[in-house]
FIGUKE-587896 format. One line per 3 residues: number of its first residue (from 1); their letters; for each residue x, y, z of C-alpha. Coordinates in nm, 2 decimals. Each point is the difference from the previous one (the first is absolute). Example, Ala and Ser with C-alpha at 12.3 -4.5 7.8 and 13.67 -1.06 7.14 Angstrom:
BEGIN
1	as	1.23 -0.45 0.78  0.14 0.34 -0.07
END
This chain:
BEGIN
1	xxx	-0.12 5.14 -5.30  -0.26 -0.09 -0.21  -0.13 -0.29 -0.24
4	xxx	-0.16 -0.04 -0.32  -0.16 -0.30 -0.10  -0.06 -0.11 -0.37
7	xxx	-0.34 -0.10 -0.08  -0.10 -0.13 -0.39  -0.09 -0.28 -0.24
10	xxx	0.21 -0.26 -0.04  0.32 0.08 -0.30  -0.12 0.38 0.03
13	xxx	0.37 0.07 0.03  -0.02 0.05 0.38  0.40 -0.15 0.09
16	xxx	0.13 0.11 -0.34  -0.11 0.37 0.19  0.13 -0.08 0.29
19	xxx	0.36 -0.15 -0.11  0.04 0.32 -0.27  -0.06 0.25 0.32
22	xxx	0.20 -0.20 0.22  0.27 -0.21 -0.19  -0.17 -0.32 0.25
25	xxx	-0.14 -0.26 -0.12  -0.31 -0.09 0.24  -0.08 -0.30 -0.20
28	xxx	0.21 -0.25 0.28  -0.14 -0.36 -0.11  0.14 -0.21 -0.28
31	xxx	-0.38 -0.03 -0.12  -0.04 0.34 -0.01  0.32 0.09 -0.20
34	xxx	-0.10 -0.33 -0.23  -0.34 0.09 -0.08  0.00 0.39 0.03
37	xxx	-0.22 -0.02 0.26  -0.06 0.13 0.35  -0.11 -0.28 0.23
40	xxx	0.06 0.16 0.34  0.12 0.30 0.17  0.30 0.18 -0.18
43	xxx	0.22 0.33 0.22  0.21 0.25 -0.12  0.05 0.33 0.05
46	xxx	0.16 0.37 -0.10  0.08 0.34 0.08  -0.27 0.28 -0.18
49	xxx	0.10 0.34 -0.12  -0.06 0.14 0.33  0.23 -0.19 0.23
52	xxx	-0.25 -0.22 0.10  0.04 -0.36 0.05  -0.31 -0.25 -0.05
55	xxx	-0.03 -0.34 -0.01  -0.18 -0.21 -0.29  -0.18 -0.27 0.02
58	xxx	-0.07 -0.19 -0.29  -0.36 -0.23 -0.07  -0.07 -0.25 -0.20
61	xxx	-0.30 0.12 -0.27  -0.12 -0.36 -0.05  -0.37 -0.10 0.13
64	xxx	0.15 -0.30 0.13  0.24 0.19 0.27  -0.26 0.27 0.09
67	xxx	0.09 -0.14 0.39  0.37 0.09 -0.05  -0.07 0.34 -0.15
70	xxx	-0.27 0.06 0.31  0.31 -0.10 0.22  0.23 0.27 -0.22
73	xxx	-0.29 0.26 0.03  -0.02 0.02 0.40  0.18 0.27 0.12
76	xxx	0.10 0.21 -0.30  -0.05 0.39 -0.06  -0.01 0.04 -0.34
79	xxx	-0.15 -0.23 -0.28  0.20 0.02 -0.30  -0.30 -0.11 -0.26
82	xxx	0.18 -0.21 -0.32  -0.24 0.00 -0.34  0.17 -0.14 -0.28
85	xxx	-0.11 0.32 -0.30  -0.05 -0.30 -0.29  -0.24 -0.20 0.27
88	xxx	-0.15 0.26 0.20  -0.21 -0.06 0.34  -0.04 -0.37 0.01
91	xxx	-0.21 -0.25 0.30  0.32 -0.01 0.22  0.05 0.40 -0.06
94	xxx	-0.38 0.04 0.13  0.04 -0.26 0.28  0.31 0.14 0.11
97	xxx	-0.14 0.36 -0.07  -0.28 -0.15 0.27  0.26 -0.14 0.28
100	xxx	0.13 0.35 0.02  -0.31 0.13 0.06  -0.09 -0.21 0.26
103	xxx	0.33 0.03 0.19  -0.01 0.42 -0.01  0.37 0.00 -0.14
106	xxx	0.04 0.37 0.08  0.14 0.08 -0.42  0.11 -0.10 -0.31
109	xxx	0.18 0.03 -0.36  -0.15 -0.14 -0.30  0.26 -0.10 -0.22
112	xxx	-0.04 -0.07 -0.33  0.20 -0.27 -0.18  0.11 -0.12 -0.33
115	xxx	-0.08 0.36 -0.16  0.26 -0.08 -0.27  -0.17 -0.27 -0.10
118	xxx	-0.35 0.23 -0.12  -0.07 0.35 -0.17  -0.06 0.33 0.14
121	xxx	-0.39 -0.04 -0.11  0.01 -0.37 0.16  0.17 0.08 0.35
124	xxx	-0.28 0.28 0.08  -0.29 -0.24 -0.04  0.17 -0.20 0.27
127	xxx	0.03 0.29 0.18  -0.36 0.07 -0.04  -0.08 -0.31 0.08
130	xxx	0.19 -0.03 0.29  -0.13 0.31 0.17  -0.33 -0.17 -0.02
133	xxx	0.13 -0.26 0.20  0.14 0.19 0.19  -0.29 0.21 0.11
136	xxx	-0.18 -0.03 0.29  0.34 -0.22 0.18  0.23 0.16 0.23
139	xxx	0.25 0.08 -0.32  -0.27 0.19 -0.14  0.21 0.31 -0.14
142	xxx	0.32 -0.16 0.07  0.26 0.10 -0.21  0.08 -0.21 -0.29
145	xxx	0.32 -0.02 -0.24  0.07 -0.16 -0.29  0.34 -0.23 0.00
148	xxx	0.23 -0.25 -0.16  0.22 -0.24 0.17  0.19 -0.03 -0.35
151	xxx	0.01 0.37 -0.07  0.03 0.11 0.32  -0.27 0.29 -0.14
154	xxx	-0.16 0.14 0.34  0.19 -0.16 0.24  0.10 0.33 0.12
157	xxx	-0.35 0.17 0.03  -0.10 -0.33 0.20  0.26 0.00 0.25
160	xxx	-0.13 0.40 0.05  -0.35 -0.09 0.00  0.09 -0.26 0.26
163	xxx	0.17 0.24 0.20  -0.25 0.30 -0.01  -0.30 -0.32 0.10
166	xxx	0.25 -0.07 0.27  0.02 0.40 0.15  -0.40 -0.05 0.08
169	xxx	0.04 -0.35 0.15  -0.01 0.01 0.37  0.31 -0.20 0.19
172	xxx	-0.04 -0.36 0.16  -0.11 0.05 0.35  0.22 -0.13 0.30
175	xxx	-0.22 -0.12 0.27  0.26 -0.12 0.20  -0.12 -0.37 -0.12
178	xxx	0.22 -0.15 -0.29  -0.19 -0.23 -0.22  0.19 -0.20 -0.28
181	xxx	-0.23 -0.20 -0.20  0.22 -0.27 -0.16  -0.02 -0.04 -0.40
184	xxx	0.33 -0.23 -0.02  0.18 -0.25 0.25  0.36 -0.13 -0.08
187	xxx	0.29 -0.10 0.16  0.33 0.20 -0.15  0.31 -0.22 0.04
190	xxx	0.22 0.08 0.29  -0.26 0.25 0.18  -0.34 -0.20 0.02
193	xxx	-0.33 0.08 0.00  -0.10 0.33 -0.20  -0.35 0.10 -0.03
196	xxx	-0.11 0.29 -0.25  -0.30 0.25 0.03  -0.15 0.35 -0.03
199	xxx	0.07 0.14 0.40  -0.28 0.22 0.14  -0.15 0.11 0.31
202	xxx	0.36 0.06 0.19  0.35 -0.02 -0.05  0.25 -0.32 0.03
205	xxx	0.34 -0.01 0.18  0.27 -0.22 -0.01  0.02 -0.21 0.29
208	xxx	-0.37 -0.01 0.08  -0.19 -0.29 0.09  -0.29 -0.07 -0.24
211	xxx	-0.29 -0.25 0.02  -0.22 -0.17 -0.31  -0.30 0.00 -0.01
214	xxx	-0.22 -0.26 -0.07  0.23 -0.21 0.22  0.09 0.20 0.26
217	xxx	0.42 -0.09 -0.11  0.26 0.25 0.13  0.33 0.07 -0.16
220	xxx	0.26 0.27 0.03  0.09 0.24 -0.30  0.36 -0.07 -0.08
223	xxx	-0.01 0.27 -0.28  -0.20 0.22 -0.23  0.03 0.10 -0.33
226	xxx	-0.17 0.24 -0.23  0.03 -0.02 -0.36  0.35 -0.21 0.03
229	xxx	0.13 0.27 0.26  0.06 -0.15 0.34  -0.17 0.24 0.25
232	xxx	-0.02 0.03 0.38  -0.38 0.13 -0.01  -0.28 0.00 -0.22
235	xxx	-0.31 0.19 0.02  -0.34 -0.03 -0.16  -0.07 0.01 -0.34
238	xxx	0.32 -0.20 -0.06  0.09 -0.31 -0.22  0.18 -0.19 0.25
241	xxx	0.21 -0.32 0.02  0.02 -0.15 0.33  0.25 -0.24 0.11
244	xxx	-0.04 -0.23 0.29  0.13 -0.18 0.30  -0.16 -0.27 0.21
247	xxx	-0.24 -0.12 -0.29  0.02 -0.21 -0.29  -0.15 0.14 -0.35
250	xxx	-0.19 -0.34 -0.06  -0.23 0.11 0.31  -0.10 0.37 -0.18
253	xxx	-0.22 0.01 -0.29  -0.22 0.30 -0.19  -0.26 0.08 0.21
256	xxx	0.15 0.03 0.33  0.08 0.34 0.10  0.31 0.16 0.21
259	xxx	-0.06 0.17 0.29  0.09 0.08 0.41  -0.06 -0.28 0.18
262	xxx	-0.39 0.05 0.16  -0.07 0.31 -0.26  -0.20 -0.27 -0.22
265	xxx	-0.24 -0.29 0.06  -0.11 -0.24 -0.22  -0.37 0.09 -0.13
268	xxx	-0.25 -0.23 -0.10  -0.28 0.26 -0.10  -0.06 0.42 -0.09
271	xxx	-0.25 0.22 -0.05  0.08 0.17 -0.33  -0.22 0.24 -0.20
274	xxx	-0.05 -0.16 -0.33  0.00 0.17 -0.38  -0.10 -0.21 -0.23
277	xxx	0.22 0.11 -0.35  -0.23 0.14 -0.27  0.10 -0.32 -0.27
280	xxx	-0.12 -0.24 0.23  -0.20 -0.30 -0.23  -0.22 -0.10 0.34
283	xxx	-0.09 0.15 0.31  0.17 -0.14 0.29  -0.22 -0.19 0.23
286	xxx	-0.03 0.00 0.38  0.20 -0.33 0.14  0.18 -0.05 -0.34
289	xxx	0.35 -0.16 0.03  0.25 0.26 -0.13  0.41 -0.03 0.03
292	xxx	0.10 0.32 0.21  0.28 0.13 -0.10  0.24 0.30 0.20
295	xxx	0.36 0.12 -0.05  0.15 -0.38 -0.07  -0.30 -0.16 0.24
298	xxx	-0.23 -0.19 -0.12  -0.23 -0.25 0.12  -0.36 -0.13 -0.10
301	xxx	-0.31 0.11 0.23  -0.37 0.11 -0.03  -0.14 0.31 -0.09
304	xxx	-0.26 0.10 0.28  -0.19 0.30 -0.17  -0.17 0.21 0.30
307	xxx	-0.16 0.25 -0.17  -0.18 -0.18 -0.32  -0.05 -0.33 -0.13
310	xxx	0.21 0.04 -0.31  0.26 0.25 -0.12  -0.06 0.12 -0.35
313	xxx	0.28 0.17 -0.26  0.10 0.37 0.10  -0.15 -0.05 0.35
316	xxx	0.14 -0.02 0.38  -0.10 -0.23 0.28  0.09 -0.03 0.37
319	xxx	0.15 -0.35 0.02  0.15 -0.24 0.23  0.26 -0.26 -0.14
322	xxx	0.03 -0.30 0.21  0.36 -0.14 -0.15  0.10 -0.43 0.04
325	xxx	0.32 0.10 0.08  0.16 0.30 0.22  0.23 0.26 -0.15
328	xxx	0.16 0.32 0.09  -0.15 0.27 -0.09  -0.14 0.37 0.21
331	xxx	-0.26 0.21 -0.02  0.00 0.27 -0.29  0.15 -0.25 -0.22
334	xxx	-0.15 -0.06 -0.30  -0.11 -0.37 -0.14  -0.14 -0.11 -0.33
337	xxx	-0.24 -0.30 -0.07  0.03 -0.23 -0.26  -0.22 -0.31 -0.15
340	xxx	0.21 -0.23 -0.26  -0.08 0.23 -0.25  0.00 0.36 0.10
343	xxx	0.01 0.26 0.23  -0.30 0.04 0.18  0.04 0.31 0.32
346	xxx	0.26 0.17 0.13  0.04 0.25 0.31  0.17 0.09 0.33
349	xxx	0.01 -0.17 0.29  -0.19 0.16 0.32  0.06 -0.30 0.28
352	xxx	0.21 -0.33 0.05  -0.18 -0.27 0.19  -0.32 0.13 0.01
355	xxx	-0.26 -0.18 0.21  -0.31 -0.19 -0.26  -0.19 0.34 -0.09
358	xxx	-0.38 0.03 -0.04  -0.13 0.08 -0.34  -0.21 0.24 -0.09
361	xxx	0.06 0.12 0.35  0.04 0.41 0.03  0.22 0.10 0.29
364	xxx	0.22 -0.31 -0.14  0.05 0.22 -0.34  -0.02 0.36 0.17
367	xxx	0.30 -0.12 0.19  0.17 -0.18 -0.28  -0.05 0.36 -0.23
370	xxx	0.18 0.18 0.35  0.33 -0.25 -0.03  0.03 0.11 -0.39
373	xxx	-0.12 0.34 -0.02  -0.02 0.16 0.38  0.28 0.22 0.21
376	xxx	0.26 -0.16 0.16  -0.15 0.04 0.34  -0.31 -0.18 -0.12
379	xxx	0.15 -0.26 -0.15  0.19 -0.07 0.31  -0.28 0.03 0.25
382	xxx	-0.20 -0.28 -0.26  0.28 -0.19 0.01  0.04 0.01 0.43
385	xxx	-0.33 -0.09 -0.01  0.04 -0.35 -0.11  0.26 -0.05 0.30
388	xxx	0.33 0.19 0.12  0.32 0.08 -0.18  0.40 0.07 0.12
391	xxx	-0.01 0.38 -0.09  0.36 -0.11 -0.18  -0.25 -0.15 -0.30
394	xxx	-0.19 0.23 -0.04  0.24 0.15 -0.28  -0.05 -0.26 -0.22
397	xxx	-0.36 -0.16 0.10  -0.10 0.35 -0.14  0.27 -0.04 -0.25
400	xxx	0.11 0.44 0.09  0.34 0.14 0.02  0.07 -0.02 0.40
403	xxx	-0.06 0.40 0.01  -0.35 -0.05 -0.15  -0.08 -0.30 0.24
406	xxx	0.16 0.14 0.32  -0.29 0.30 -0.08  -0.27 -0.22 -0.07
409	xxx	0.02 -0.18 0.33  0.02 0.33 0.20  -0.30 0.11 -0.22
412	xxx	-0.21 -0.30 0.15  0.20 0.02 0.35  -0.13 0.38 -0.02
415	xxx	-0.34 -0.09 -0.11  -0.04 -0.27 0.30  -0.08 -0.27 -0.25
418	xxx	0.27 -0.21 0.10  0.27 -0.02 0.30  0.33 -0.11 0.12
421	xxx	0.15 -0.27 0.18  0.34 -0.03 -0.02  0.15 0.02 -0.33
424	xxx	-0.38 -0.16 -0.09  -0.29 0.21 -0.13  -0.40 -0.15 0.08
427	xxx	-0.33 0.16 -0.19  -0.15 0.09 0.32  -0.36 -0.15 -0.16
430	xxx	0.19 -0.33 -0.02  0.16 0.03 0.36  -0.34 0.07 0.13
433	xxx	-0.17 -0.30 -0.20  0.24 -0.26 0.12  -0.01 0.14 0.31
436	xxx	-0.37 -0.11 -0.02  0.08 -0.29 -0.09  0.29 -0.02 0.31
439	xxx	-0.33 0.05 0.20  -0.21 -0.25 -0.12  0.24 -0.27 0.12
442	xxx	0.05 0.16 0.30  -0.39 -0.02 0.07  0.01 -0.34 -0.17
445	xxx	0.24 -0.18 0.23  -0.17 0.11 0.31  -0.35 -0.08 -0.11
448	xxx	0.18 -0.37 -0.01  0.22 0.09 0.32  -0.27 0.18 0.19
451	xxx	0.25 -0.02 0.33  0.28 0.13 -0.21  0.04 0.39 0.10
454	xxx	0.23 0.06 -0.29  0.07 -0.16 -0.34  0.37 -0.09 -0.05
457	xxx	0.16 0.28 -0.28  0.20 -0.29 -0.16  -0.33 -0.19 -0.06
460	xxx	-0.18 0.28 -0.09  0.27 0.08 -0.26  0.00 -0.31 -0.15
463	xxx	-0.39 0.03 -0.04  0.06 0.31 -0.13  0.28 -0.15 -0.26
466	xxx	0.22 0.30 0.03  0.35 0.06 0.04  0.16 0.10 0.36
469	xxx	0.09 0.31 -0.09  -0.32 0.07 -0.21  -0.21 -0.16 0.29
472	xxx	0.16 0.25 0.21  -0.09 0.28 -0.20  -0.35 -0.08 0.02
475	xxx	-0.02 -0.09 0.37  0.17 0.35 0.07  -0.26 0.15 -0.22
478	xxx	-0.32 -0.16 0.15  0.16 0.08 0.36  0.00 0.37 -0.05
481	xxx	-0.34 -0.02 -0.15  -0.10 -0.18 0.29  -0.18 -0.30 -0.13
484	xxx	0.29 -0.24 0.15  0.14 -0.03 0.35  0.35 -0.13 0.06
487	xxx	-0.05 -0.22 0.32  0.27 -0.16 0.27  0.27 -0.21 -0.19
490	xxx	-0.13 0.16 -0.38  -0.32 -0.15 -0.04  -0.26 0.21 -0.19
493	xxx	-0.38 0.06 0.10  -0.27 0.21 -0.15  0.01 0.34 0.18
496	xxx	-0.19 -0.03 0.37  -0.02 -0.40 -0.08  -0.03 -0.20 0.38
499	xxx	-0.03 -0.35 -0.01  -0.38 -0.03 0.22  0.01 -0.35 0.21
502	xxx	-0.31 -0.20 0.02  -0.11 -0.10 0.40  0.03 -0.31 -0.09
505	xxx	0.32 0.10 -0.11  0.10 0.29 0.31  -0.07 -0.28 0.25
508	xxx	0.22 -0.23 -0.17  0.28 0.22 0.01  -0.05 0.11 0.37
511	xxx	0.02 -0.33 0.13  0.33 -0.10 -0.20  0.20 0.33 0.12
514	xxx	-0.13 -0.10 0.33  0.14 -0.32 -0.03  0.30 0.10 -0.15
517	xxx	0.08 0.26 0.32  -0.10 -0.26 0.26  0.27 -0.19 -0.20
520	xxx	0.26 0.25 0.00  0.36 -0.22 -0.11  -0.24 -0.31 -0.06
523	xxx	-0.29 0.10 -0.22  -0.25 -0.25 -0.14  0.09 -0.16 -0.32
526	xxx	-0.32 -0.21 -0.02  -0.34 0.09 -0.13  0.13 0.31 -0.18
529	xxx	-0.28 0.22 -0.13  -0.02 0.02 -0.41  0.28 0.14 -0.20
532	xxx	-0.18 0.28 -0.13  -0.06 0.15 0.41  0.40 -0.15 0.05
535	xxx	0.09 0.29 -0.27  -0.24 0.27 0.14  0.18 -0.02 0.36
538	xxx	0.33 -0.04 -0.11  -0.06 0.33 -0.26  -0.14 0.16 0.25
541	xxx	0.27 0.00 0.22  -0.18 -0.21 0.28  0.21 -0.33 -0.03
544	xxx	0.34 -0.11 -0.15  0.03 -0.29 -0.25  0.31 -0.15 0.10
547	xxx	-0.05 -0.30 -0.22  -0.04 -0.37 0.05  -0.37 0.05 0.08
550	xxx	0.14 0.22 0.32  -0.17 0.35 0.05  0.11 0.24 0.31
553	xxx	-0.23 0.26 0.13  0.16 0.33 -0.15  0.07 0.15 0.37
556	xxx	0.17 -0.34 0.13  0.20 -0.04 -0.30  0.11 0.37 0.02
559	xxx	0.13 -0.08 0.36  0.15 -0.31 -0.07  0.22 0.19 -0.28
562	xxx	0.11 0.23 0.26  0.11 -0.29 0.26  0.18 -0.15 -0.32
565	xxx	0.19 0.34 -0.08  0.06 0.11 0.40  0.18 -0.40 0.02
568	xxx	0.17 0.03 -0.28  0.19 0.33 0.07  0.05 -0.17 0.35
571	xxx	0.16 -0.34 -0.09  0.07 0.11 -0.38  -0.21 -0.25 -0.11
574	xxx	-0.30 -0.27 -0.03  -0.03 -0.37 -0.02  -0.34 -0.18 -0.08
577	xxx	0.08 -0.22 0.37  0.01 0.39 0.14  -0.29 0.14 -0.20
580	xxx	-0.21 -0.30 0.14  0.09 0.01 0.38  -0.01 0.39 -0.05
583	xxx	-0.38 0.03 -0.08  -0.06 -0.33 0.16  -0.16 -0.16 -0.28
586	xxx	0.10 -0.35 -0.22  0.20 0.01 -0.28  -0.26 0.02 -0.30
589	xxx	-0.11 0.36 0.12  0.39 0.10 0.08  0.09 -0.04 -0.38
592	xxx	-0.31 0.09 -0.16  0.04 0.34 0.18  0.44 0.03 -0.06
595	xxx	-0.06 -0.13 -0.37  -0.24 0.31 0.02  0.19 0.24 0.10
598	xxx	0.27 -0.08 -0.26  -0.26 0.02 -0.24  -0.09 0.34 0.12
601	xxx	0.39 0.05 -0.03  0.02 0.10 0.41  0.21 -0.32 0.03
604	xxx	0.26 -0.21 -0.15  0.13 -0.32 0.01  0.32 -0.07 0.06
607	xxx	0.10 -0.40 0.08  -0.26 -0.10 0.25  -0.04 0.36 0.17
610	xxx	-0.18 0.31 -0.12  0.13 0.38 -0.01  -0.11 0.26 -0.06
613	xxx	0.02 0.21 -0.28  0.19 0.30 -0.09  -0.25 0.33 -0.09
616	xxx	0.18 0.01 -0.33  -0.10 -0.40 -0.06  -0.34 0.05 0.11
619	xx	-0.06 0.34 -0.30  0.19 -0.13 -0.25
END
């Protein structure tokens, strides 16, 4: 399925073309059929010679609806160029002319209008002068007929010349990510909300659950339709009408796009390369304010130039375009700029989100240059490098055909560039840097914890701001490279790292175990040393913090666990009166030491008495 797009100035005779191929009218408002004008997007559609069914869509020609042509132009394969022969090439023909240039519509058709209205001599100095036009564009050499929508003279050779444009023009790709940029919300009476757009990327099914984004709504499709036909599936390249459950049409508007819930995120800024069109009256500045404009987005932003101050006519620029508001758009798609007056760049997307690049900045534009114009396998390693990525999205962050992305990543896989956790694929460089970085806080917290033999893995996570199961990529990475150790209870140390006690320090510590074995089931709980040694012996293994300022030396506490476990398979089970008389202590050691062990999951508390616990309680 395919779709041509009008493009023309305004009363060139662009939906009296239309409705004479297709017997519809695309002119849909009351305005438009009261004034002869297009105002906003118009659809039809027909059948050509070949069998082939394509979808129009209809723009307006009028400077003042330029945005709702741009949101007509996204998406379509074949221009179908209107020039009235008794006007020829007029500012919207060239402006238009320029918006196809800039969005790399793949062909096109001139068509040329009205020729009952001139003579034979007349019609080819339009012609002549529309191949000037026409040269150096993208429809440079496209094949143009003359036409009448009174007549109906050349209507026949058009729909052939449509046809044989067609045969070159290469099929919507499915990336297994359906995109439906919406051009029209309504509610139809007695089935709901409808929304209307160009479908690309992937196919849509009936029954699906979709999301919107900006917005982040869901709905389910209720039913689909194509060209008034009610369908079960659509695939890309299709006009589509969607009907929904679960949301109301007053909450969708053009701009928002249809997609699979989590395939899209809102974007507030891209890197795009930037052509500036060749009728541009001023070059475009760095930092201007421009309206960006893709598909049906739009939004205003700031032009960040990163390669030159200022981007004259006819040029290109590496730009970054910080937007006020988010929209929905991927990379590969293509945006156009616009001032209040004109059309000033154009160009395709190479990232979403971007973090703030440095101008004038080299490897920053060598890597940008990669994402446009390098193999798949580099473009996916530069992108890894900026942080990890489900291997599922892969197929349309590199915007490929699954086949061509499932090779790419075993091209880098192959290449050792990048690696595989999971269903989750890590540049290697960037495992290794935040593993560095995993190590710095590591080293960080025991220069501040000096007594510490381990940094705790959730606060070096957090330190680290990464993920669990990124963090654990990265830790497994710097383990087998030997820069961390794993320690006792999941700690992590620098490799050969031993906590090295002070005298000051080792005598403190030798007289507190003492005291704490001369006071076997009654240890001291006065003049404790500091916290920091308090943490050393207990992660050392050498005393137990029970809690309530109560610490056991590690061998005592050992064998009072044992006592506890041989009396409880003896009597079945423990009281705190029991547990007191049994180690012939008071009653604040007793239950700091059974609050302990139920802690430690040995015990548990039934009523006043302890048990013990099952193996299966004590795993689980």
């Amino acid at each position: 399925m395919y779709v041509i797009g009008t493009a023309g100035h305004v009363d060139h005779g662009k939906s009296a073309l239309v409705r004479v191929l297709t017997g519809i009218d695309p002119d849909r408002l009351r305005e438009e059929k009261e004034r002869g004008l297009t105002i906003d997007l118009g659809f039809a559609w027909l059948t050509l010679p070949s069998g082939r069914e394509v979808s129009i869509v209809d723009v307006p020609g009028h400077e003042r609806f330029i945005k709702n042509m741009l949101a007509g132009a996204g998406g379509v394969d074949l221009a179908l160029l209107v020039v009235a022969a008794d006007e020829g090439p007029m500012p919207q023909t060239r402006e238009h002319l320029a918006i196809l240039d800039l969005l790399d519509v793949p062909a096109g058709v001139v068509a040329l209008t009205k020729c009952d209205l001139v003579d034979e001599e007349y019609a080819a100095l339009v012609e002549a002068e529309v191949d000037d036009v026409l040269s150096g564009s993208r429809l440079a050499g496209a094949p143009r007929v003359r036409v009448s929508a009174l007549s109906g003279e050349g209507l026949a050779a058009l729909l052939a010349a449509i046809d044989a444009a067609l045969d070159a023009t290469p099929p919507k790709r499915n990336l297994g990510r359906p995109r439906l940029p919406i051009d029209r919300a309504f509610t139809a009476q007695g089935f709901g909300a409808v929304v209307t757009g160009t479908l690309i990327d992937g196919g849509l099914e009936v029954g699906q659950e979709v999301e919107f984004q900006p917005g982040g709504l869901r709905a389910r499709i209720r039913g689909l339709q194509r060209h008034r036909s009610k369908v079960q599936r659509l695939e890309p390249g299709t006009r589509a009408a969607v009907n929904l459950s679960g949301i109301r049409a007053e909450d969708l508007r053009r701009g928002m796009v249809l997609s699979l819930p989590g395939s899209l995120r809102p974007v507030t800024a891209v890197d795009v390369l930037l052509r500036a069109p060749t009728m541009l009256t001023h070059p475009l500045a760095h930092d201007s304010g421009v309206t960006f404009l893709s598909a049906t987005s739009e939004s205003e932003g700031k032009v960040r130039l990163l390669d030159r101050d200022e981007l004259p006519p006819g040029q290109e620029a590496w730009a970054q375009v910080v937007l006020a508001s988010p929209v929905a758009v991927a990379a590969r798609d293509h945006c156009i700029l616009r001032t209040p007056n004109e059309t000033v760049a154009g160009g395709r997307i190479v990232s979403v989100n971007p973090p703030r690049r440095r101008r004038f900045h080299a490897p920053v534009l060598q890597a940008l240059a990669r994402q446009l114009q390098g193999s798949p396998s580099e473009r996916l390693a530069d992108l890894l490098a900026s942080g990890p990525l489900d291997r599922a999205a892969v197929t349309g962050a590199l915007a490929l055909e699954p086949a061509d992305a499932e090779q790419a990543v075993a091209e880098a896989l192959s290449a050792g560039v990048c690696t595989r956790a999971g269903e989750r694929l890590y540049s290697t460089a960037w495992l290794d840097a935040s593993g560095a970085r995993a190590l710095e806080a590591v080293q960080e917290f025991l220069r501040v914890n000096a007594l510490r033999a381990a940094a705790p893995r959730e606060h070096v996570r957090s330190s680290a701001r990464l993920d669990a199961a990124t963090f654990d990529a990265v830790v497994a990475r710097a383990l087998g490279a030997g820069r961390l150790e794993e320690r006792t209870g999941g700690g992590l140390a620098p490799r050969g790292y031993r906590v090295a006690l002070s005298p000051t320090q080792e005598a403190e510590v030798g007289r507190f175990l003492a005291a704490l074995k001369a006071g076997g089931f009654s240890p001291p709980t006065e003049n404790l040393p500091a916290p920091a040694v308090l943490a050393y012996l207990v992660e050392q293994g050498l005393a137990v913090d029970s809690g309530a300022g109560v610490f056991f030396d590690a061998g005592v506490f050992q064998a009072m666990v044992e006592r506890v476990r041989a009396h409880i398979i003896q009597h079945g089970s423990l009281s705190l009166a029991e547990a007191r008389d049994l180690f012939g202590t008071s009653r604040k050691y007793a239950q700091a030491f059974l609050e302990h062990l139920d802690a430690r999951r040995v015990t548990r508390r039934e009523g006043d008495v302890r048990v013990l616990r099952e193996p299966a309680e004590v795993t689980r």
